[in-house]
FIDO-954624 format. One record per residue (C-alpha): x, y, z. Coordinates in steps of 0.02 Angstrom, whole numbers, padded with zeros to 5 digits, always signed. Layout:
N
XYZ...
//
This chain:
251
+01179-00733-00406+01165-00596-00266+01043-00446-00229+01160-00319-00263+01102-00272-00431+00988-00126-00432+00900-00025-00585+00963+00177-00572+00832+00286-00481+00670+00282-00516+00475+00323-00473+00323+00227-00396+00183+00282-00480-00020+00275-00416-00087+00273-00254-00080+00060-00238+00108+00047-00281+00134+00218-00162+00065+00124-00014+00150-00061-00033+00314+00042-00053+00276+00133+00114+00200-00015+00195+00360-00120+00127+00477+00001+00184+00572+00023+00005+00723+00146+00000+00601+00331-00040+00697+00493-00067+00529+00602-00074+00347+00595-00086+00255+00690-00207+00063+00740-00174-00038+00842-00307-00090+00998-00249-00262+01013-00182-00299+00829-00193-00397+00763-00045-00455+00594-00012-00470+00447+00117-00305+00362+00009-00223+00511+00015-00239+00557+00183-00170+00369+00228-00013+00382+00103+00015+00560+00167+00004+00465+00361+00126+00342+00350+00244+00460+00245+00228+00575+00407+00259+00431+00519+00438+00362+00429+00500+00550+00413+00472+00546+00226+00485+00718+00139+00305+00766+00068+00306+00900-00072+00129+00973-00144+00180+01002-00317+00061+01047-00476-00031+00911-00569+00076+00960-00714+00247+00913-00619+00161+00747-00564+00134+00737-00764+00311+00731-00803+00379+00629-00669+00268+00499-00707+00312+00510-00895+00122+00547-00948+00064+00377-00845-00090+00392-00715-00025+00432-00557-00171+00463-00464-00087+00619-00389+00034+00530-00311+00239+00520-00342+00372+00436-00255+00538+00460-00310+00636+00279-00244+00838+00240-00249+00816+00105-00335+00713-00079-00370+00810-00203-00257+00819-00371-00342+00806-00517-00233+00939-00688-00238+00880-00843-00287+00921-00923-00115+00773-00793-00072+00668-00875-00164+00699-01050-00083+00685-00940+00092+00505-00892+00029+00440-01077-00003+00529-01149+00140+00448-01015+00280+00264-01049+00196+00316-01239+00214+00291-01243+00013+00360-01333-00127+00449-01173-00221+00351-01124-00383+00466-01022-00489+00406-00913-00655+00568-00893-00762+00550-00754-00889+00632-00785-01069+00652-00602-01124+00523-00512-01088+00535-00346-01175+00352-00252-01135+00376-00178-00939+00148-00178-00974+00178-00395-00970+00298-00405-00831+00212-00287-00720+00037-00419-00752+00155-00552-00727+00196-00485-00555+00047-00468-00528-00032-00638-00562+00113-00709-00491+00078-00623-00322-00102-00657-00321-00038-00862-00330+00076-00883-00226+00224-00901-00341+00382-00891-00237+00492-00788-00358+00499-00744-00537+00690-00746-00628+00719-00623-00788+00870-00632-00880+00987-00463-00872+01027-00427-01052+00881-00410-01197+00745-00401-01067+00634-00283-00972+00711-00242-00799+00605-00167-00640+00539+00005-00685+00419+00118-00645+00301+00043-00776+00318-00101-00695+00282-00064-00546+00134+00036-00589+00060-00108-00683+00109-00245-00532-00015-00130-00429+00115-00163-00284+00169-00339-00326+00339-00256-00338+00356-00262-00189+00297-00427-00137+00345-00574-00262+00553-00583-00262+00617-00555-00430+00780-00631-00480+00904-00550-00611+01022-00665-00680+01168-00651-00799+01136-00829-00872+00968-00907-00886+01023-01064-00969+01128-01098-00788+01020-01054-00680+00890-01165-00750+01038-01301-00738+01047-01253-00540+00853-01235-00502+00844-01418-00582+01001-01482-00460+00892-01399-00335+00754-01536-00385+00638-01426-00475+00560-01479-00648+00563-01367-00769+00395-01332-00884+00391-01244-01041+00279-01191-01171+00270-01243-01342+00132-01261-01487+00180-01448-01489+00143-01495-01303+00032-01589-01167-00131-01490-01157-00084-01363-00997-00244-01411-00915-00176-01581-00876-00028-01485-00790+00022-01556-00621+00124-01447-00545+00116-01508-00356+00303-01527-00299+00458-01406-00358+00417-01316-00512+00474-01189-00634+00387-01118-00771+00473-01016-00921+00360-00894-01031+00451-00843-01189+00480-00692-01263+00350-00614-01339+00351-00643-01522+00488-00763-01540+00447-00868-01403+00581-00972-01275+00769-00973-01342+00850-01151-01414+00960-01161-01259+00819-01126-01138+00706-01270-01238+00845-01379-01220+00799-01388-01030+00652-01401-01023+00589-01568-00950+00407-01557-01029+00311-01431-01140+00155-01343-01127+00024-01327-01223-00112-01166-01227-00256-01250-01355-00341-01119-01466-00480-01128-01589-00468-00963-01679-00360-00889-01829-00243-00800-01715-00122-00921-01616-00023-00835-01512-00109-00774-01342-00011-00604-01264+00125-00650-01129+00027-00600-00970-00114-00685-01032-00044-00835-01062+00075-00817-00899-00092-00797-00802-00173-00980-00897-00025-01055-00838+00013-00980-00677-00164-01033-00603-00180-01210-00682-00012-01214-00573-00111-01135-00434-00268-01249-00439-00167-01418-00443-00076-01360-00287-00228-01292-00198-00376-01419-00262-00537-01391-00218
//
């Protein structure tokens, strides 16, 4: 496992993700404004571009259009080398500075870039020291995703690994327990998840692989009342992810 895997170039789309990029100091080629857009946001994106050197190019909303692929760019573009992903030792870095038991989110292909970027972004919003995605059959870091993290991109290490099955073997030598979740399960509001933890959200319609389930140490369980059973992955990433949050930070 090593940082050295990167996604090909790509864009940060919006005015949020613009500014944690600059503020982050992520590897930007060029920084595209629309013409004739003025604002307070603006002004401050088009300031700290100015103060790292950055190229600025007024182009027409239209250009903005394509280079964001149709998605709301709030008349800002950067084009970026790549996504950097981080190393799993990172992660342990991350805990160990904010004197933390780690709390890992371990992604069992997730395909949608919409849920990963909500992931990120619940993820950031508590605390969760990394999240780990799988390199093959999942979603990788994109400029959807980063558009939809609203800058947790750039914040929350995320981990691509070739083999989910052993890292999930070395997290749990590393004395983490690893939670899933199931339909047959302990109710996830009596979730403790004080000490090392991981948690694994599963693919989107089929749910966490056999191997994965096969190392898991406990499943849980998302109780629902209505006809549809199945919750959408963010959603029930962001259940979890703060019953997680709220055992380790009781009121």
């Amino acid at each position: 496992m090593n940082n050295e895997n990167k996604q090909q170039p790509d864009f940060v789309i919006g005015r949020h993700p613009a500014m944690a990029s600059l503020k982050r100091g992520h590897s930007i080629n060029k920084v595209f404004i629309q013409e004739g857009l003025k604002s307070e946001s603006i002004g401050q994106i088009i300031a700290k571009a100015k103060k790292q050197g950055l190229v600025i190019q007024r182009v027409s909303k239209s250009k903005l259009d394509t280079l964001a692929n149709g998605q709301n760019h709030q008349g800002v573009v950067l084009a970026v080398a790549s996504f950097e992903y981080a190393s799993l030792e990172q992660v342990f870095e991350l805990a160990e500075s904010r004197n933390e038991a780690p709390f890992v989110v371990i992604l069992d292909g997730i395909e949608d870039p919409h849920n990963l970027g909500s992931i990120l972004r619940t993820a950031d919003a508590a605390g969760v020291h990394g999240v780990i995605i799988p390199k093959r059959r999942a979603v990788g870091l994109t400029s959807t995703v980063a558009k939809t993290s609203a800058g947790a991109i750039e914040r929350v290490p995320v981990v691509q690994v070739n083999n989910l099955v052993n890292t999930l073997k070395e997290l749990k030598d590393r004395g983490l327990w690893i939670f899933g979740t199931d339909m047959a399960g302990t109710d996830y509001r009596r979730w403790d998840a004080t000490g090392p933890v991981g948690l694994i959200i599963g693919n989107e319609g089929k749910g966490m692989a056999r191997l994965t389930k096969e190392n898991v140490d406990e499943m849980l369980t998302i109780p629902m009342v209505g006809d549809i059973q199945s919750l959408n992955a963010s959603v029930a990433a962001g259940l979890l992810i703060y019953q997680g949050y709220g055992s380790r930070h009781p009121l």
